[in-house]
VEXNUTOR-249216 format. One record per residue (C-alpha): residue in three letters; x, z, y. Coordinates in steps of 0.1 Angstrom, whole numbers, plus 5000, padded with zeros to 4 digits. Last residue first. Example, Ala and Ser with C-alpha at 12.3 -4.5 7.8 and 13.67 -1.06 7.14 Angstrom:
BEGIN
ser513750714989/ala512350784955/
REM end
This chain:
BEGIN
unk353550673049/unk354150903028/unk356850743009/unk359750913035/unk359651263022/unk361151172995/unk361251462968/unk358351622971/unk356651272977/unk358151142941/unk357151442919/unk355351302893/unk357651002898/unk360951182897/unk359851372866/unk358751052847/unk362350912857/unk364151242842/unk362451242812/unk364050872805/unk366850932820/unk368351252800/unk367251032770/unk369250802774/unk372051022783/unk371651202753/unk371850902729/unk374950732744/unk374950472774/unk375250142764/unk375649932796/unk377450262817/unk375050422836/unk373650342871/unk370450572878/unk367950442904/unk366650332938/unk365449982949/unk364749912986/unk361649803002/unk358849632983/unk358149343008/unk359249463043/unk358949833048/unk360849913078/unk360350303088/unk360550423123/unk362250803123/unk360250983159/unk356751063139/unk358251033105/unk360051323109/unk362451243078/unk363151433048/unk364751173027/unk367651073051/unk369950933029/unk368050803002/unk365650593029/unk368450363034/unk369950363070/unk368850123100/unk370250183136/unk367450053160/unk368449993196/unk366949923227/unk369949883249/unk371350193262/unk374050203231/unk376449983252/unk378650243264/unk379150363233/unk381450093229/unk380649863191/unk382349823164/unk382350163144/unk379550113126/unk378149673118/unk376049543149/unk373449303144/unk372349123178/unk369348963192/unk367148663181/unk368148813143/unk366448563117/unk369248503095/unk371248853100/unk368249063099/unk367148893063/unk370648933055/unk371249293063/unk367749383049/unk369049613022/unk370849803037/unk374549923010/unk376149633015/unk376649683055/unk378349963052/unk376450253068/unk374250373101/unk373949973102/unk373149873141/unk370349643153/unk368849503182/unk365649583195/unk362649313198/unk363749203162/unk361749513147/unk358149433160/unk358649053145/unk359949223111/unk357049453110/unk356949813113/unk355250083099/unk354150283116/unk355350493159/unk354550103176/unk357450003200/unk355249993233/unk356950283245/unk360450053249/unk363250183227/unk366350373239/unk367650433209/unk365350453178/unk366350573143/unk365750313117/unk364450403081/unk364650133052/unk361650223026/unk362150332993/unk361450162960/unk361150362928/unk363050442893/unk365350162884/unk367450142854/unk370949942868/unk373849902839/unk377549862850/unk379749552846/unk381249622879/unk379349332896/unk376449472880/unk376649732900/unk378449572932/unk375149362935/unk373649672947/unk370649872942/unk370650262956/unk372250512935/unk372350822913/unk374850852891/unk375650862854/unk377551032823/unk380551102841/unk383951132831/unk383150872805/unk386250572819/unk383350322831/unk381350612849/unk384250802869/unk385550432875/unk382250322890/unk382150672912/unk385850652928/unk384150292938/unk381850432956/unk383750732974/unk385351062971/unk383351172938/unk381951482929/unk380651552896/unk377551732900/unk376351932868/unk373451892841/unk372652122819/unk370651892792/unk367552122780/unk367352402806/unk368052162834/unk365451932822/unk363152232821/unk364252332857/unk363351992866/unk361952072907/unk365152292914/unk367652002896/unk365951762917/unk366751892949/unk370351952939/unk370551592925/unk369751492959/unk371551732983/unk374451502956/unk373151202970/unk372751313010/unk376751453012/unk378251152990/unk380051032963/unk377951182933/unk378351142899/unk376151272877/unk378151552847/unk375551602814/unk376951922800/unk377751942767/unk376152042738/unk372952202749/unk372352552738/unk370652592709/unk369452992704/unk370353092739/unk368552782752/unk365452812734/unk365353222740/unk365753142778/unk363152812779/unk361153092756/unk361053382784/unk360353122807/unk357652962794/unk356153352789/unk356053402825/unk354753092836/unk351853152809/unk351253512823/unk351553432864/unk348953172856/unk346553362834/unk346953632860/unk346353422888/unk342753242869/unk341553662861/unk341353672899/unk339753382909/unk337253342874/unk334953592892/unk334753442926/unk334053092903/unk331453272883/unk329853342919/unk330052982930/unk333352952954/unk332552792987/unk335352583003/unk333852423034/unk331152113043/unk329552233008/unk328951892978/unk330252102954/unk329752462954/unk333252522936/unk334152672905/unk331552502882/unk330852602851/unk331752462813/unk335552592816/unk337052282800/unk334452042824/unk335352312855/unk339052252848/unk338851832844/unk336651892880/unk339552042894/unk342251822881/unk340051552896/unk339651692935/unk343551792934/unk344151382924/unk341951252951/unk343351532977/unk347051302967/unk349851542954/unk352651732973/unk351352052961/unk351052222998/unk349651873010/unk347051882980/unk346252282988/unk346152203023/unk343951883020/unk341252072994/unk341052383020/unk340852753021/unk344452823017/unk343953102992/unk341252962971/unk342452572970/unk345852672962/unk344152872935/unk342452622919/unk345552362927/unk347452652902/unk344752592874/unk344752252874/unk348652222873/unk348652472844/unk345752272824/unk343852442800/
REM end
């Protein structure tokens, strides 16, 4: 039986609704609708009047409710009485330290170290702050970290550094003074270029600097280099979706031209036996749990 079944049944039950149990699991209503029919073929009855306008359970489903939380509340209990036994009995043998240079990076590895606690359990991994970029490349090259999250540069591999990708995010661009016509989706690159354009960071780290740069009719403004007297033009100031993951996307524009923006680990080329496979469970755990963590790939 399936735990992540199992818990979207009772999602389902308490909140009364298929889209509130798949938004309050941060999965697709598709995906909740198919772990539920996987349970119902392991249990060999139906849980749900299927085909019902609202959530009606069938009798034997009003009678598996109850008895469905304890099994739930049991079998998370006892994996975490023998993640603590594991871990007492072989504890890892070092910590795994990610370098982090930033405010927004390391809220990241925080955020995923609450949605991998059995990654957590298994490789203890710890923050290693760093005061900048390049702070982090020498942290990595000399082994005082074991690896760090990033956005795609050419700096990377400029630095002799391996890149594993893990997903594409979106650009973001926070609207100044922008006309009501400016659509609240997606936007394209003709919408964009009615506003001009400042980077929230360096340059190197936007993606579409030179795309804006090449076919800008109005301005591109790098930080610091502009009055703020000026800022009542329309006005877009772009930023990488990794620092500003938990976006209102109803005010936050998002510019997702082509495939957006890579994000991933950096490592060092041959990064030892632990560490490899630190990033190989870890990838698979940022996919499953991709919209929990980046607010911004909903739309």
């Amino acid at each position: 039986m399936n735990e992540r079944a199992l818990e979207g049944f009772i999602k389902v039950v308490e909140l009364g609704s298929f889209t509130a149990a798949s938004d309050a699991m941060f999965i697709s209503q598709p995906a909740l609708s198919q772990q539920i029919r996987t349970l119902e073929n392991q249990l060999h009855f139906a849980l749900f009047q299927h085909g019902a306008r609202q959530v009606v359970l069938t009798a034997a489903g009003r009678n598996f409710y109850p008895k469905a939380k304890e099994i739930l509340k049991l079998y998370q209990s006892a994996v975490k009485e023998g993640q603590a036994i594991e871990q007492n009995t072989s504890p890892p043998d070092r910590h795994l330290l990610l370098a982090s240079q930033n405010i927004p990076l390391s809220n990241f590895c925080f955020d995923l170290f609450a949605v991998t606690p059995a990654l957590c359990m298994e490789f203890a991994p710890l923050v290693h702050f760093c005061s900048n970029r390049s702070d982090v490349w020498r942290a990595l090259a000399s082994g005082e970290a074991d690896l760090s999250f990033q956005p795609e540069s050419a700096e990377i591999a400029a630095r002799g550094l391996r890149f594993t990708p893990i997903l594409s995010l979106p650009e973001l661009c926070i609207p100044f003074n922008v006309p009501d016509t400016l659509p609240r989706r997606v936007l394209s690159l003709e919408e964009a270029r009615t506003c001009r354009w400042i980077f929230a960071f360096p340059s190197e780290l936007t993606l579409y600097e030179s795309e804006l740069a090449r076919r800008a009719q109005s301005s591109v403004v790098q930080p610091g280099s502009i009055p703020s007297i000026e800022y009542g033009l329309p006005t877009l100031m772009l930023l990488p979706g990794i620092f500003h993951r938990s976006a209102n996307l109803d005010f936050v524009r998002v510019l997702r031209w082509g495939e957006g923006s890579r994000f991933g680990i950096v490592t060092v080329p041959e990064p030892d036996e632990t560490v490899r496979r630190y990033i190989e469970q870890v990838r698979s755990s940022i996919l499953t749990c991709r919209y929990q963590l980046f607010g911004s790939l909903r739309r």
